[in-house]
Every structure is written in structure tokens, then in C-alpha cells.
DRENDREN-391712 format. One line per 2 residues: number of its first residue (from 0); their letters; for each residue x, y, z of N, C-alpha, C, O. Coordinates in pm, 1 decimal. Atoms other than C-alpha are relative to their C-alpha. Example, Ala and Ser with C-alpha at 12.3 -4.5 7.8 and 13.67 -1.06 7.14 Angstrom:
2
0> as> 89.0 -119.0 0.0 1230.0 -450.0 780.0 90.0 120.0 0.0 193.6 118.1 66.5 | -82.0 -119.0 -6.0 1367.0 -106.0 714.0 -77.0 109.0 73.0 -26.1 219.8 89.9 $
***
This chain:
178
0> xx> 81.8 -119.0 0.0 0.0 0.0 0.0 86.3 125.5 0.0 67.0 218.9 -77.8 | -136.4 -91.0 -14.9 296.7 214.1 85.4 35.6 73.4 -111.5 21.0 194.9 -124.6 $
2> xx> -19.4 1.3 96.8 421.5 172.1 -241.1 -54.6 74.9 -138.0 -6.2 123.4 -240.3 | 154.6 -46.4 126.7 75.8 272.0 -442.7 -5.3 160.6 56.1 -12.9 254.0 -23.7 $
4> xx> 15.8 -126.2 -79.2 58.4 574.4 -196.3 139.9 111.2 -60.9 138.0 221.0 -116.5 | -58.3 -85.7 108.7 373.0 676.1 -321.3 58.8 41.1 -89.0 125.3 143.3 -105.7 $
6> xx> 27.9 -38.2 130.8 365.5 628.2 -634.2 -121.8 126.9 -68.2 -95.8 183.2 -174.6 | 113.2 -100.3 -32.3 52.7 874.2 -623.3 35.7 128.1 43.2 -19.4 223.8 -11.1 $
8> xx> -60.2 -115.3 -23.3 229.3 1135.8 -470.4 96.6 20.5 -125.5 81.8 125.8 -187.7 | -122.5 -58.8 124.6 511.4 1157.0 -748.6 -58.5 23.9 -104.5 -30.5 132.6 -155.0 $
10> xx> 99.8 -55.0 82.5 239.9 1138.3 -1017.3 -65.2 157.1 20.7 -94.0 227.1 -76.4 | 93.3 -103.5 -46.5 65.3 1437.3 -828.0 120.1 115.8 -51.7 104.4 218.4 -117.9 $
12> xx> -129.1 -123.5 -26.5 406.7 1632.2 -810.3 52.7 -11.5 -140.9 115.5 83.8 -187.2 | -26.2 3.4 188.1 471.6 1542.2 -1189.2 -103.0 82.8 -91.6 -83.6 118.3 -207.9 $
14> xx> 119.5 -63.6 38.1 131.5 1711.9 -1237.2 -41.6 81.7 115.0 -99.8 39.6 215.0 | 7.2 -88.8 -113.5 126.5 2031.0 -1038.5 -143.1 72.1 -13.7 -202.9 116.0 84.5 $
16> xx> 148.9 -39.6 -13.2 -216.5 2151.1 -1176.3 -121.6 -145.4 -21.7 -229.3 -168.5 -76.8 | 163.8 110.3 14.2 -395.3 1824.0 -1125.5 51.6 -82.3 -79.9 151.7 -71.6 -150.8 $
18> xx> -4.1 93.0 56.7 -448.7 1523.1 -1241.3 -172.5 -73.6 0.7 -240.0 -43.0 99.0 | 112.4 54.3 48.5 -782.4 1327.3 -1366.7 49.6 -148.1 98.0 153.9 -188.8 149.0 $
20> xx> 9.0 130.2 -65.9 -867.2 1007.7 -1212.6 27.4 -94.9 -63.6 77.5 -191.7 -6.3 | 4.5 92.2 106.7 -870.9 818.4 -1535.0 195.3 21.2 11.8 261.8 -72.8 55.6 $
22> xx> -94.3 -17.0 10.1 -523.6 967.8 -1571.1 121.4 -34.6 45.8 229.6 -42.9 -12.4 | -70.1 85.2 -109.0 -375.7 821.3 -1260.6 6.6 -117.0 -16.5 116.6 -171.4 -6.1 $
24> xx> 2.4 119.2 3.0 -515.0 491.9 -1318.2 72.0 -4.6 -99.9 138.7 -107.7 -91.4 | -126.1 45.5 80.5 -285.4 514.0 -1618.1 110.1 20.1 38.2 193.9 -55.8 -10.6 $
26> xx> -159.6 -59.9 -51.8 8.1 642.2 -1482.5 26.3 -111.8 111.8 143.7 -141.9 133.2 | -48.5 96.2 -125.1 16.6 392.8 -1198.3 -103.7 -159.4 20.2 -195.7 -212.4 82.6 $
28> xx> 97.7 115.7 90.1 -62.8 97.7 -1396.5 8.2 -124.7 67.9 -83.2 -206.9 62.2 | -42.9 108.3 -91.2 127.3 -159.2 -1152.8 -114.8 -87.8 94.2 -107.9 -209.5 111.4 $
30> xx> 53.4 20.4 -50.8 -158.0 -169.6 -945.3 -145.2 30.2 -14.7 -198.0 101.3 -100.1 | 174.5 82.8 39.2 -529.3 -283.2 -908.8 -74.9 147.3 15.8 -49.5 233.8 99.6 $
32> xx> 100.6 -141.1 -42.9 -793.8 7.8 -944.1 -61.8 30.9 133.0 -83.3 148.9 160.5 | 13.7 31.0 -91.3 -908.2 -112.7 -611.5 101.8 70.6 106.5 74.1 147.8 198.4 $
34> xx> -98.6 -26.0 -106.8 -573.7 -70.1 -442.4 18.9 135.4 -19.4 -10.9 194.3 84.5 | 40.8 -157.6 45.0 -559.9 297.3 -592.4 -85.3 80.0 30.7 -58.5 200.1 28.5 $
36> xx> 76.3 -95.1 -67.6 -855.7 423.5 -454.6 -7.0 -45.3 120.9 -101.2 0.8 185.4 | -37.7 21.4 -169.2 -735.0 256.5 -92.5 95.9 74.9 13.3 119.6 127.4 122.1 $
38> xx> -127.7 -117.4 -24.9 -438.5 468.7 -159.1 -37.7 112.5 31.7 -14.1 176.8 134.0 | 29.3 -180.8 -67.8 -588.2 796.4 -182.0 -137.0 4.6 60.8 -189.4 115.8 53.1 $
40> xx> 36.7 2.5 -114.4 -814.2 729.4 36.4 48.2 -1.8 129.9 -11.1 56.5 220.7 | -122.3 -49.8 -97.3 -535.4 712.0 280.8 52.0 99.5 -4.6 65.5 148.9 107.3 $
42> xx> -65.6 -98.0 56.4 -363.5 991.3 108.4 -65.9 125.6 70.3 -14.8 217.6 134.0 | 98.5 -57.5 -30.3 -682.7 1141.5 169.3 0.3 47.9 156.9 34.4 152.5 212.2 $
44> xx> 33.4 21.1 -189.1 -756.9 1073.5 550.5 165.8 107.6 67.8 149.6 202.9 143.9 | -168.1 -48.5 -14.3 -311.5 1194.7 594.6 -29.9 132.8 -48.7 62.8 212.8 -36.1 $
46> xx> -11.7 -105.5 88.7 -456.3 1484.5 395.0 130.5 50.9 -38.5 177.5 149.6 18.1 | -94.6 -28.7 51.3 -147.6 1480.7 178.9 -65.0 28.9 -127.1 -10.3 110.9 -200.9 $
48> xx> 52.2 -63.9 161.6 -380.8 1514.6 -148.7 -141.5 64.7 16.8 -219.9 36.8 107.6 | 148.6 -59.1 43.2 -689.9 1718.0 -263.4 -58.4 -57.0 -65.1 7.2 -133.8 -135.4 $
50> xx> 74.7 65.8 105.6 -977.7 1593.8 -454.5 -100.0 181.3 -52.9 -148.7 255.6 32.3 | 88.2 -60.0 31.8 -1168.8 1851.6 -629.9 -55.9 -1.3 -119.9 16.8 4.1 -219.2 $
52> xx> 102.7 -5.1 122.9 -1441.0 1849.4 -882.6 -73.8 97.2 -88.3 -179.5 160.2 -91.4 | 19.4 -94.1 142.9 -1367.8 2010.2 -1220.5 -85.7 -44.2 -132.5 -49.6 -138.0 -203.6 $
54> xx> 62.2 63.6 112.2 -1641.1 1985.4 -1492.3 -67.9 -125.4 62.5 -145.4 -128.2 158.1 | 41.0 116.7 -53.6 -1695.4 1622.7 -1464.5 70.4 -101.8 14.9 31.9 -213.9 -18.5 $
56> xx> -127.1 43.2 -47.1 -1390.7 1500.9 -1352.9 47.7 -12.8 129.9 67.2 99.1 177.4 | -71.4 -69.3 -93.8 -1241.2 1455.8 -1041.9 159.6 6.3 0.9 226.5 -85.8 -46.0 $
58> xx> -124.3 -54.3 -24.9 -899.7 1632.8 -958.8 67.0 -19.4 61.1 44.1 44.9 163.5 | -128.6 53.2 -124.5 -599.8 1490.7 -762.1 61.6 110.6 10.8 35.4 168.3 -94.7 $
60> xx> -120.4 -53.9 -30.6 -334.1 1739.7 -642.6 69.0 -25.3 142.1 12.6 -41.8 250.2 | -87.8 16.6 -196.3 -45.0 1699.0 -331.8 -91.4 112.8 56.5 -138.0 206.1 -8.9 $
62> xx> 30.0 -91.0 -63.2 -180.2 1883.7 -108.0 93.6 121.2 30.3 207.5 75.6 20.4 | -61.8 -53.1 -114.4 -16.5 2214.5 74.8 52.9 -0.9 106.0 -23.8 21.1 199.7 $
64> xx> -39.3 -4.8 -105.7 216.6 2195.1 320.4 -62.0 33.2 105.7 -93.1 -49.0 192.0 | 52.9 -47.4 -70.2 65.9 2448.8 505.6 -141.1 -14.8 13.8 -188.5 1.5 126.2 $
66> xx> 135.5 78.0 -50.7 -293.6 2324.9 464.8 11.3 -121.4 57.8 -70.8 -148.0 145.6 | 64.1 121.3 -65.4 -237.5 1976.2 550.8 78.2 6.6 148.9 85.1 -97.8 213.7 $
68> xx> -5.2 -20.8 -131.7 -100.8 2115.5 879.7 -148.3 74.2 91.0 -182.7 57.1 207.9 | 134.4 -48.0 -66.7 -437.3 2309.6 944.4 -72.9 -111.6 -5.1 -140.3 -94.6 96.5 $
70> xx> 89.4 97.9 77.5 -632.8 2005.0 820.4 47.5 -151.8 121.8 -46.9 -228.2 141.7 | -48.9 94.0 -44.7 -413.4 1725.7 1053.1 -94.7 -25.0 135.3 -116.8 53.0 227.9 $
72> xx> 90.4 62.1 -168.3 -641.0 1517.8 1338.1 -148.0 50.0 -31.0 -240.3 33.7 48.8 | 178.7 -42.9 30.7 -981.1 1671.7 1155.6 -32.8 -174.7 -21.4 39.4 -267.2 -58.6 $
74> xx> 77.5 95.5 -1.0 -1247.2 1409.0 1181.5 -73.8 -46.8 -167.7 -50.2 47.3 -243.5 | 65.4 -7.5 80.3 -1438.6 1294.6 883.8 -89.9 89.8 -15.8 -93.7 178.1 -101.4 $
76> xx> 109.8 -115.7 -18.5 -1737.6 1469.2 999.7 45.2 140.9 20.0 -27.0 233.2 -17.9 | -62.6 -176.5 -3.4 -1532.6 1805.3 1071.4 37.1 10.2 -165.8 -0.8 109.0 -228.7 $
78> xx> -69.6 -43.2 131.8 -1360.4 1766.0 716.9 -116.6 20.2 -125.5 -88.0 74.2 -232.4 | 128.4 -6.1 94.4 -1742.5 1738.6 530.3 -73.5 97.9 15.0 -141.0 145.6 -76.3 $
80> xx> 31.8 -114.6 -35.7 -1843.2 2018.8 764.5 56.7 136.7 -134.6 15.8 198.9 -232.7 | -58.2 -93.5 35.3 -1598.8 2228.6 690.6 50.8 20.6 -202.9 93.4 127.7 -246.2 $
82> xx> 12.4 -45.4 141.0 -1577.3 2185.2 268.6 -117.5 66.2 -41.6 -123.3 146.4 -134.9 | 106.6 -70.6 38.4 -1951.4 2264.0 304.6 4.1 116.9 7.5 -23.7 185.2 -91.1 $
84> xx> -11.9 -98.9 -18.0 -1888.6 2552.7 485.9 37.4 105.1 -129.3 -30.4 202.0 -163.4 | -89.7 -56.0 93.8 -1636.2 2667.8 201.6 -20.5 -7.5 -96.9 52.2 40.0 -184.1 $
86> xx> 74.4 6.8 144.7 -1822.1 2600.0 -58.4 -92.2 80.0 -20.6 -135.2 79.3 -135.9 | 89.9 -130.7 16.8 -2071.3 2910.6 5.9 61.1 74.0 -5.2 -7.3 173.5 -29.5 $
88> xx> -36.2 -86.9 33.7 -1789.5 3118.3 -19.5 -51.0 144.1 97.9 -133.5 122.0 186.5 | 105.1 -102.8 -44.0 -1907.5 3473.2 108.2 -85.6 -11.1 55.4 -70.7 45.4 163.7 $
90> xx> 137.1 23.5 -0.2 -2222.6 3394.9 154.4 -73.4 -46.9 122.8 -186.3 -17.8 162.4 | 54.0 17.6 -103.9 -2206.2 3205.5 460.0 -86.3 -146.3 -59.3 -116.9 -167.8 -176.6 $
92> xx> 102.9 89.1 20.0 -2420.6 2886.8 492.0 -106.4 -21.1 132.5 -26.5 -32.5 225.5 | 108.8 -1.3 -141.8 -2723.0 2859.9 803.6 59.8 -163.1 43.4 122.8 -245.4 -23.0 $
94> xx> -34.5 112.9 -46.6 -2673.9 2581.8 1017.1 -136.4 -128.0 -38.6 -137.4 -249.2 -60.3 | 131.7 64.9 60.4 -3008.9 2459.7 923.1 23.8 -109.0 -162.8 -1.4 -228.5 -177.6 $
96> xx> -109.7 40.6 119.0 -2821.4 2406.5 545.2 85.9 -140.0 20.9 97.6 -250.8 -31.6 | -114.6 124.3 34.0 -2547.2 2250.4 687.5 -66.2 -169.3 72.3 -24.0 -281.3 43.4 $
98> xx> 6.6 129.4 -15.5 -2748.1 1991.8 886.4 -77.4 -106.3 -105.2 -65.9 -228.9 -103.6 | 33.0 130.3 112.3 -2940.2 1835.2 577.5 71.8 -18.4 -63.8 65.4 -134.8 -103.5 $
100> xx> -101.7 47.3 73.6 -2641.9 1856.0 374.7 77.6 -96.0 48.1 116.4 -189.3 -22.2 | -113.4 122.5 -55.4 -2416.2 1653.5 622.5 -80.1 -124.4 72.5 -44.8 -242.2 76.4 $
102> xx> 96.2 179.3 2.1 -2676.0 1392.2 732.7 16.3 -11.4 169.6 -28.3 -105.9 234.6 | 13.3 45.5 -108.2 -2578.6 1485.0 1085.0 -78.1 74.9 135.1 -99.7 195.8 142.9 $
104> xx> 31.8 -84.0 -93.2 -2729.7 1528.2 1430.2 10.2 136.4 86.3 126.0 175.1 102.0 | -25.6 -152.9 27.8 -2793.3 1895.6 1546.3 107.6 -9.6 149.4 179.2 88.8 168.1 $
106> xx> -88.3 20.0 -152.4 -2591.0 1785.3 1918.5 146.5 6.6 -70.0 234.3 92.9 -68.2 | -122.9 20.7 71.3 -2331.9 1640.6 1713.2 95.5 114.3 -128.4 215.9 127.8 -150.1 $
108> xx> 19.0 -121.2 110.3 -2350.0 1925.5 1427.2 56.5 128.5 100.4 131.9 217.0 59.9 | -37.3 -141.1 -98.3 -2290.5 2188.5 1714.8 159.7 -27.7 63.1 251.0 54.2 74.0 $
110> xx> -189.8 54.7 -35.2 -1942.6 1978.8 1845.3 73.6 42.9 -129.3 174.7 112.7 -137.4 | -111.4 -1.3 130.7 -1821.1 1973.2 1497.9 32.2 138.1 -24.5 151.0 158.9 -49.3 $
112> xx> -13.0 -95.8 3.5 -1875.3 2334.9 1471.0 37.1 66.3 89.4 61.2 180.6 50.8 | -76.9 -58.0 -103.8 -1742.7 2443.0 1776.0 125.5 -14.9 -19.5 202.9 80.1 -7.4 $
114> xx> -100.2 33.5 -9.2 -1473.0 2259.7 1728.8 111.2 24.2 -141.3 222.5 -28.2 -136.1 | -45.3 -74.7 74.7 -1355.3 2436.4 1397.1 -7.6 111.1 33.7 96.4 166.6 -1.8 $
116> xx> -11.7 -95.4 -34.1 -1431.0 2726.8 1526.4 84.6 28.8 86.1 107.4 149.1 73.0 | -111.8 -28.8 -76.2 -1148.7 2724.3 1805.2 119.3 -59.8 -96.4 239.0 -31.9 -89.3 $
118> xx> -139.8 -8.9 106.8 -939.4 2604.2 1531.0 -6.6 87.4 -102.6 76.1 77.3 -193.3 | -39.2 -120.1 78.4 -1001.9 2908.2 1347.0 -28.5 10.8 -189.7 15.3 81.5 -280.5 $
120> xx> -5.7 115.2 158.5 -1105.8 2709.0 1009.2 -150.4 82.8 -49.2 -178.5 107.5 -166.4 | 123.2 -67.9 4.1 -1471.3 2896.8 1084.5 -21.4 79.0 54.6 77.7 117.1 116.9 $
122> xx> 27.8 -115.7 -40.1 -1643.9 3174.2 1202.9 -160.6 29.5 -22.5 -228.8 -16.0 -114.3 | 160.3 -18.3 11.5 -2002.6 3297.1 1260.3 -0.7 126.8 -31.9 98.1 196.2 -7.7 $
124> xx> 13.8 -162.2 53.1 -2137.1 3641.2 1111.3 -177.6 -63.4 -28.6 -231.9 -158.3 -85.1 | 128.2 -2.6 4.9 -2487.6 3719.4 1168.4 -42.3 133.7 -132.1 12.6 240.4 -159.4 $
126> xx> 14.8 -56.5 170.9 -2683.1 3829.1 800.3 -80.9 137.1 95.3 -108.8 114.3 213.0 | 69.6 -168.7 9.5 -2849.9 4203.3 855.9 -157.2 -41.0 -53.8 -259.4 25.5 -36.7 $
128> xx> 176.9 6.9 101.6 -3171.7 4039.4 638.1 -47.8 -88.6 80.9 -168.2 -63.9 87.5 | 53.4 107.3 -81.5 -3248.1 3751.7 868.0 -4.6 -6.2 134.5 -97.8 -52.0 200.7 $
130> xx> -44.0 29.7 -141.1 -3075.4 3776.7 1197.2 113.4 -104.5 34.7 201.1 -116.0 120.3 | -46.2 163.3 -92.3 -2977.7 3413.7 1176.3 119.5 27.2 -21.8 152.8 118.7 -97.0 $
132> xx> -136.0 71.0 -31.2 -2632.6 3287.9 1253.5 51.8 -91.6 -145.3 10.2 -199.9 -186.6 | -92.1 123.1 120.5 -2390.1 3157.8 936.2 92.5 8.8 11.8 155.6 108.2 47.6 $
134> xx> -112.1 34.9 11.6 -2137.0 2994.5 900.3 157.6 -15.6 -135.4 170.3 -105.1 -218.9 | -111.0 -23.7 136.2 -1800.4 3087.3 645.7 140.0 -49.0 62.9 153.9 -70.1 183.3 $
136> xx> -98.3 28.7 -3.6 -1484.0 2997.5 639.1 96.8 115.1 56.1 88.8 223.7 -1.3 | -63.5 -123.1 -79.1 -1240.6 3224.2 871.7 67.7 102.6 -88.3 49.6 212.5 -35.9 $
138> xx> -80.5 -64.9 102.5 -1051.1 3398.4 615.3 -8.8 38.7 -79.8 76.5 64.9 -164.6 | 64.9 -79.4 103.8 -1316.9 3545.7 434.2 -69.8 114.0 40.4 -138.8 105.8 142.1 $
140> xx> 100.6 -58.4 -25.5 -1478.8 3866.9 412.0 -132.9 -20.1 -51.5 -151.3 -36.5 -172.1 | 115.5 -19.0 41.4 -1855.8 3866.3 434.1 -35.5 65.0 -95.9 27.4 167.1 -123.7 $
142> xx> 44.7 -78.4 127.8 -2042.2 3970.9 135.9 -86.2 112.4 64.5 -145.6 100.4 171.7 | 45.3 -153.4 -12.6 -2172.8 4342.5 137.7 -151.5 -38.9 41.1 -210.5 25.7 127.7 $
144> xx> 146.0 7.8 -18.4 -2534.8 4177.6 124.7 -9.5 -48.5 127.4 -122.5 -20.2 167.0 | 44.3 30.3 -86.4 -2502.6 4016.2 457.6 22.9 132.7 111.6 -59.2 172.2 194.3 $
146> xx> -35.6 -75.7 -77.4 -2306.5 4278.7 620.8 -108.8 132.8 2.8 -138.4 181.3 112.0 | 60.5 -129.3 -2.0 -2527.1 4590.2 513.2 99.1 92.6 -71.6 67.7 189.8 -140.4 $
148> xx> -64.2 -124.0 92.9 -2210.9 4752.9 380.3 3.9 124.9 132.7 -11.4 117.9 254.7 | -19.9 -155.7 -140.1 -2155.9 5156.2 547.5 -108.5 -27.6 30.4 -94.4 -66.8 146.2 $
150> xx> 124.2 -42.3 -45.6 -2496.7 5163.3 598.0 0.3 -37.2 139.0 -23.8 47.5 225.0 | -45.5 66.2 -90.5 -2420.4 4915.6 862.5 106.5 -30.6 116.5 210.7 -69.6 63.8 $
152> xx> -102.3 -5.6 -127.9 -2203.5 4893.8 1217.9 -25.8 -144.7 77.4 -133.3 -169.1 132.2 | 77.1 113.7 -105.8 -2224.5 4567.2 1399.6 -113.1 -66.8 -17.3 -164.2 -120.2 81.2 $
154> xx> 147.4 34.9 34.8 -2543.6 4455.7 1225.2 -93.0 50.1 22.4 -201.9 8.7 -17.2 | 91.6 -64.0 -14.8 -2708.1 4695.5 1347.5 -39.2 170.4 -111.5 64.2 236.9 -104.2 $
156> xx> 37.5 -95.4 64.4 -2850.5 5009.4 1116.6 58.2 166.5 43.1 -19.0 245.1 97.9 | -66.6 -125.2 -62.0 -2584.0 5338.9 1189.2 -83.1 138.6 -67.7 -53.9 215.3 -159.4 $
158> xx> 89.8 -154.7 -13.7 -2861.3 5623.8 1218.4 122.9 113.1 3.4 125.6 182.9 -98.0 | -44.3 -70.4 26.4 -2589.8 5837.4 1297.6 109.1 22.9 -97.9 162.7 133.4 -88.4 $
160> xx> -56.7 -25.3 127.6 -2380.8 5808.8 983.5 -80.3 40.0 -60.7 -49.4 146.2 -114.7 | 96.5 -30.5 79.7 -2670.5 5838.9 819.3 -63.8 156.1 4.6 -97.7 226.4 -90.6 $
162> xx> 39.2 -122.2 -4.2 -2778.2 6150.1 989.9 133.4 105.9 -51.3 114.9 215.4 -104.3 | -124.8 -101.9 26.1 -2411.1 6309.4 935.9 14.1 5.4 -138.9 118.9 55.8 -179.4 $
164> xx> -25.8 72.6 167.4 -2440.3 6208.0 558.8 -115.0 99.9 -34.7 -94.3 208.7 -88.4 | 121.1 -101.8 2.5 -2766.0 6375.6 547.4 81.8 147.2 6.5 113.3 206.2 -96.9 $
166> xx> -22.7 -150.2 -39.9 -2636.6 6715.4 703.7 133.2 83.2 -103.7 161.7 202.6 -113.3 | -101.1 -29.2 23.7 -2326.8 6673.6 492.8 -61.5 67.4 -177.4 -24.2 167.9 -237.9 $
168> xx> 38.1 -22.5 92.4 -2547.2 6640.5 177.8 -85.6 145.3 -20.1 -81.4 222.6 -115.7 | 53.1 -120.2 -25.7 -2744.7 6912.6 276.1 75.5 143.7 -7.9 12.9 241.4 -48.9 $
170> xx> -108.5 -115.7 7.2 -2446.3 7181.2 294.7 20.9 18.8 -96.2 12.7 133.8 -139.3 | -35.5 11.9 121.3 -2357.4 7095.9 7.7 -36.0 66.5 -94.5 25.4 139.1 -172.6 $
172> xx> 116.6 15.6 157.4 -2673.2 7103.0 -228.3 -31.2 190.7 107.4 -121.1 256.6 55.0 | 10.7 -128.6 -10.3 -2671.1 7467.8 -26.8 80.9 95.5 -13.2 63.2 212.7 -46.4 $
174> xx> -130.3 -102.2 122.8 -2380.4 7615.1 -138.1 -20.8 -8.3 -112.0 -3.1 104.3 -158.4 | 3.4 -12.3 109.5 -2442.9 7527.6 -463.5 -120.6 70.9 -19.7 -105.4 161.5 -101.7 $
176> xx> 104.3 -46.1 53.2 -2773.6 7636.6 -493.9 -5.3 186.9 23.4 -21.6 268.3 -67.4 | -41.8 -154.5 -18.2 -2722.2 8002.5 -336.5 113.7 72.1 -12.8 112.8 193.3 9.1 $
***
């Protein structure tokens, strides 16, 4: 297994933007299609490789150094969490979202998310249009639509920008006019 594993890595690193699945199974012909997807499935779990899904393909690459140190001792269920999470981008996802997407209990659903969240992987930001609580990936800014933008301080509606904006517009449109 060793062997298949890394052979898989040198393929990956021979192919720095990816590699196809079909593509692998040629390249690392020695061994059974079987034993190949026990490999990076290990590969996987070690998070030493990525999978991502281009078109209708999926995508091998080595992983990042520095990601598969953020990524090391995550659970299955944290690591399905947390791609969901990152897959709304901006946007945020409700927790409501993430529990029919991940299939899991809301007890269990609240550990997993806690427990990215002190690793820094997530973050909560409450939307301005709803109230509710979502969840993004730490290292993103919120989109303008959840935040409110200037209009907005803390989620809450800044009357007094608004009034100073007013008074400012007002000076203004009175110099010019007289």
C-alpha cells in the first residue's frame, strides 16, 4: 500500500495543476484500481492530497504543506463540515443548510462546529436580512449583502452616519444652490 501511496504522490508532483482520475489509473498501472482508490483514500484521511471536482472530472493534487497542517487530526465529519462551509464562499451557509447537507445530528453538528471554530477554520457572522447565525470559512470577508455595507455597524442600522451624511449632503446642495 505504501508503495501505491507513493507512487501517487510523485504522479501528483509530476502534475502540479492536477491530475484526472482516469489519468492516474494510467500512470500507476502496476496496481489494481481497487488498491488505488485505498491509496488515496489514505492519502486522503493523511490529507497529503486534494480531490476537487472540475467539470466532470475529479482532480488529484499533493496537497499544501501548510494546509495539511491546518487540516491534521480533523475528523471525517469536521472535514465534510468544513468543505460545506467553504463552498458558500461569502455567503455564509445557516446551520439549518449545513445539517441536511451533512446527514448529521444537530448535538453532534454543534461539536463539529465548535470545534472548527477554536481552530479558526470557521467563524459565525450574523446576516443584517435575517438575523440568523452563518457559518463561512475564517478567512473570508462577508459579502456586502449580509453585512449591510456603510450603511451598517455591527449589524445593526448606523442612524448616525446616516444623519451626518444627510447634514453633509445638505451643505452641500446649499452652497451650490445660493
Amino acid at each position: 500500500m505504501e508503495a501505491i501511496c507513493n507512487s501517487i504522490l510523485i504522479v501528483c508532483r509530476q502534475n502540479v495543476n492536477g491530475i484526472t482520475q482516469t489519468s492516474l489509473l494510467e500512470q500507476v498501472k502496476d496496481a489494481a484500481p481497487d488498491k488505488v482508490a485505498e491509496a488515496v483514500n489514505t492519502l486522503l484521511r493523511d490529507a497529503k492530497i486534494t480531490i476537487t471536482n472540475e467539470g466532470n472530472e475529479l482532480v488529484i493534487r499533493e496537497a499544501n504543506p501548510e494546509e495539511m497542517a491546518k487540516f491534521r487530526g480533523l475528523s471525517n465529519e469536521e472535514m465534510l463540515v468544513y468543505q460545506l462551509v467553504t463552498a458558500e464562499s461569502n455567503m455564509g451557509i445557516w446551520i439549518r443548510d449545513l445539517r441536511i447537507r451533512c446527514n448529521l445530528q444537530q448535538v453532534h453538528l454543534n461539536k463539529v462546529l465548535k470545534s472548527l471554530e477554536q481552530r479558526k477554520l470557521i467563524k459565525t457572522v450574523k446576516s443584517i436580512m435575517s438575523k440568523r447565525k452563518l457559518y463561512m470559512k475564517f478567512d473570508i470577508e462577508p459579502s456586502r449583502e449580509l453585512t449591510g455595507g456603510a450603511w451598517y455597524h455591527d449589524q445593526e442600522f448606523d442612524y448616525e452616519f446616516i444623519n451626518v451624511l444627510t447634514e453633509q449632503i445638505y451643505q452641500y446642495i446649499a452652497k451650490k444652490v445660493f
